[in-house]
N, C-alpha and C positions, 0 to 999 in steps of 0.2 A: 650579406654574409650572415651566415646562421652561429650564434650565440649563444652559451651555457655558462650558468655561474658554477661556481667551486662549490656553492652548496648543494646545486643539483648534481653535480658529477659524484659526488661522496654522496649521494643518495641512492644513486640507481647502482654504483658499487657495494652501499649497503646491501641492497634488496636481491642481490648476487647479479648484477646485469653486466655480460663481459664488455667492458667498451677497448676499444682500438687506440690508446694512448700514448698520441707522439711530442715527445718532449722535447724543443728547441731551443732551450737554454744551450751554452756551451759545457763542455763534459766538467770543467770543476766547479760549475753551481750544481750541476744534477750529484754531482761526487756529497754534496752537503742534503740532499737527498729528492727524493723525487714523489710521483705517486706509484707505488705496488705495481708492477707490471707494464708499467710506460717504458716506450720504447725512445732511447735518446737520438734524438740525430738535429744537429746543432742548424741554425735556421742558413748558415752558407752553404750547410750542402744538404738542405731541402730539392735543389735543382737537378742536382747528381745521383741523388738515393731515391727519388720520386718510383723510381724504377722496382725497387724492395715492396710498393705500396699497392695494394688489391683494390682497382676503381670499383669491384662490387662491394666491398665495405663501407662503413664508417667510420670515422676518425676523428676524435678530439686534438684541437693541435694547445699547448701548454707551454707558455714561459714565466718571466719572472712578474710582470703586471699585466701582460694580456697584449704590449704594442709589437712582438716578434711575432707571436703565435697568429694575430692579426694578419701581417703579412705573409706569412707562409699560409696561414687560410686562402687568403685572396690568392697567393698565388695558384694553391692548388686546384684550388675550384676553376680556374681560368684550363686548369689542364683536366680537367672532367672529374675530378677526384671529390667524394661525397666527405667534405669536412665541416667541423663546425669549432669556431673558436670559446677556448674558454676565458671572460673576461676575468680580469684581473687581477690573474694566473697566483703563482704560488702566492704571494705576498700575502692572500687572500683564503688559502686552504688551510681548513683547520684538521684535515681527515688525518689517517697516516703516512708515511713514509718509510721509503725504505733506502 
């Protein structure tokens, strides 16, 4: 499983780089905020929505420490989907929110 910390994610954000940001938290932790532009879709209906997601992309997957977005990684990748999880997830970003 391919792996990015919260410091390199607010990095190549900085540097203008568009990344693909799907946020699996449940909709009232993302309601107390998220990253800019991330897309929520809560980790039980990663199986259902997979369908919304472009296998020629990339995609960061984001939750509250890093142990959802792990599994939604693993899952997706099992379904051919080019993702990489970000450890340690929000707990852990200092960037902004919105």
């Amino acid at each position: 499983m391919k792996e990015i910390t919260p410091q390199e994610v607010e990095n190549l954000l900085n540097d203008g780089k568009e990344l693909n940001i799907i946020d699996v938290r449940e909709v009232d932790e993302v309601a107390a905020g998220k990253i800019p532009g991330a897309v929520n879709i809560p980790l039980g209906l990663v199986e259902f929505r997979m369908n919304e997601l472009d296998k020629s992309k990339e995609y960061v997957m984001v939750c509250r420490s890093g142990g959802r977005s792990g599994r939604a990684t693993q899952f997706l990748e099992g379904q051919g989907y080019n993702v990489t999880n970000m450890t340690d997830g929000m707990l852990e970003w200092e960037g902004k929110t919105e």
